[in-house]
N, C-alpha and C positions, 0 to 999 in steps of 0.2 A: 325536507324534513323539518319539522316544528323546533326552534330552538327557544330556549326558558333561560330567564335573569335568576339565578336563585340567591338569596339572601340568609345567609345562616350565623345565630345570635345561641352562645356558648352557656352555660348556665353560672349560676351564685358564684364568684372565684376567679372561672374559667374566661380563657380565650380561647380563639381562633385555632393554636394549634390542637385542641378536643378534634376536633375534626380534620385532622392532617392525613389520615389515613383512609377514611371517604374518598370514594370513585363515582363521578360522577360521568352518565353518557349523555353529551348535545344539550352540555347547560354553562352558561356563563359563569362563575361562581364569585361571591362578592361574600364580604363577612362585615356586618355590625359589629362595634366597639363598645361594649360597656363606658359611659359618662362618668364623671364622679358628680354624686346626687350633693343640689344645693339645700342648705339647710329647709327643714320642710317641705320641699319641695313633694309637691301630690305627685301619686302613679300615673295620672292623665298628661301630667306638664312632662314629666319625666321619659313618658315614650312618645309624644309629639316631638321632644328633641333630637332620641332614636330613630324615630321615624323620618330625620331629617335627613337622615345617612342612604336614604332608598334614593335612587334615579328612577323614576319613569321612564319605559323605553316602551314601545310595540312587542316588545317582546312578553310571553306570557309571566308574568310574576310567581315565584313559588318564597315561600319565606316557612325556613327551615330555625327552629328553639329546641334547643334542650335545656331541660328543669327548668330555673325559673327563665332565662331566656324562651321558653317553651310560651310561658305567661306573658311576657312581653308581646311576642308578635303574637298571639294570639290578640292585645290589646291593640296594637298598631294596626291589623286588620280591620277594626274599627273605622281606622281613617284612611288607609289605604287601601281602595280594592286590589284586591291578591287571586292570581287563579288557583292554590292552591294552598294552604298553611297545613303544616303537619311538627307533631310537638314528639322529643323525642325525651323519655324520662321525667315525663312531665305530670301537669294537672290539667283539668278542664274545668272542675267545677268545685266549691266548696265540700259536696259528699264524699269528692276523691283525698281532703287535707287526710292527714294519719293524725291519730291521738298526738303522739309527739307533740307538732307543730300548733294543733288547736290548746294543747296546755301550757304553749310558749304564748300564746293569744292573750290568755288570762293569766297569765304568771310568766311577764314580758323581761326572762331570763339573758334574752339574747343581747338587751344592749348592755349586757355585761361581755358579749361576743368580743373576740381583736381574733386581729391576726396570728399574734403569740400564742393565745390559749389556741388556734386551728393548728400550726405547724408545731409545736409541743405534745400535740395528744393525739397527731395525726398516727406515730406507730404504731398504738396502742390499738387504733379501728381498722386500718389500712386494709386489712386484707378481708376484714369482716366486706367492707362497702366495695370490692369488689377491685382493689388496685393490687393487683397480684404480681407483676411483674416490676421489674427495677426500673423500667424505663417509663412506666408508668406514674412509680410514685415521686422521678424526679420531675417529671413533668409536672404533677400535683406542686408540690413544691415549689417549683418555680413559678406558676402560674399565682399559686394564693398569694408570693410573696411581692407581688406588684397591685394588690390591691388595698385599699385602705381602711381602718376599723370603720369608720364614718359610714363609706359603702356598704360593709357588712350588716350593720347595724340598723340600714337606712333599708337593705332589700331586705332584712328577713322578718322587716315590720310590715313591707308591702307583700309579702309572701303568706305571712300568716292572716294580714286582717284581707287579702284578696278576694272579691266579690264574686269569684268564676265568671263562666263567658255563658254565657244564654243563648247563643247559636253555636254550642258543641259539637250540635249533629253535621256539622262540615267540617269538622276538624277528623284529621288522621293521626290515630293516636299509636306511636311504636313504643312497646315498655317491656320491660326487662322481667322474668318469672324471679327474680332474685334481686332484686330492688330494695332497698335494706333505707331508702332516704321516703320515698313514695309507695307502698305497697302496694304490691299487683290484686291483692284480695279487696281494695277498694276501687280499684281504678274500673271503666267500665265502656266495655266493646274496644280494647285496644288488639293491637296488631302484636301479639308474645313472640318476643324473643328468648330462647330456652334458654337457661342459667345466666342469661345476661342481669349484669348489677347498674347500678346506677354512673357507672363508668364505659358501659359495653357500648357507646357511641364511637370509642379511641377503642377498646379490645374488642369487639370483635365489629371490627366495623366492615369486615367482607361481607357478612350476611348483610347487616344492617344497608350498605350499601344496596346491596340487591332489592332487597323492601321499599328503599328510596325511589331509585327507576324506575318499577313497575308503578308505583304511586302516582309518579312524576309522568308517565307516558298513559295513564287512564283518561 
């Protein structure tokens, strides 16, 4: 039976436990670390450093992102061939930004972003972007509050000025019909998950698990 190294890279905030509830069949599993980005440092220098965290093995490579972690190993694929990349709540191309994030472009609101104003206003959205459960939003919580304004600052410059990926048609796109961060009405030829939000990687990850596998075994 064919066994697979998979690498899976959390999105803006997030860590490794986003995915603690993922079931994975006859795959190695290994998780990327978000860096904290050096001053100016470019989106190329910044995932050649991520990309530093992959072993090469014989075994087939599957490299698994959600949101902007989505954008990442899309970028890493670049420079490491992968048998597979599939982005989960993600982007592929500049057509898929939402107004939002294109008017954060030209009116660069976000390096007013911290961690404060995220975990202050998070009650306020919570349930709208799809963290519905207690155990959910303490997770949020805890995960935003080990990251630093700098990093926020520094990804949601490289999020919005991102140049898309030009060989999309290989990417496997899984996205939420209730995605309230990335809209499903722009996004195109994704794999829908019904009422999954921009969080349904951690709630409903039994489906989402199943979409993985068969992806993973094609």
């Amino acid at each position: 039976m064919q066994s697979y190294k998979v690498y899976l890279l959390a999105g803006l905030g997030f860590d490794y436990r986003i995915f603690e509830n993922l079931i994975f069949e006859n795959c190695e599993i290994n998780y990327l670390h978000w860096l904290e980005p050096n001053q100016d440092e470019s989106l190329d220098d910044y995932v050649r450093r991520i990309a530093g965290q992959v072993k090469i093995s014989d075994e087939q490579l599957i490299l698994i992102g959600h949101s902007f972690g989505g954008i990442i190993v899309q970028e890493i694929s670049k420079i490491i061939n992968a048998e597979k990349v599939i982005i989960i709540s993600s982007i592929k191309s500049k057509d898929e930004i939402p107004f939002t994030l294109n008017f954060l472009r030209i009116f660069p609101l976000y390096k007013f972003f911290n961690q404060k104003l995220i975990l202050t206003t998070f009650p306020i959205w919570a349930r709208a972007f799809g963290y519905n459960s207690e155990k959910g939003r303490i997770l949020f919580v805890q995960m935003i509050s080990n990251c630093s304004d700098n990093y926020f600052r520094w990804s949601m410059d490289r999020i919005v000025n991102w140049q898309g990926n030009k060989n999309s048609k290989k990417i496997f796109h899984i996205h939420g019909s209730r995605d309230k961060t990335f809209f499903i009405k722009k996004i195109k030829s994704p794999i829908i998950i019904e009422d999954g939000s921009h969080f349904m990687v951690h709630s409903k990850a039994e489906e989402i698990s199943k979409v993985l596998n068969n992806i993973i075994r094609r």
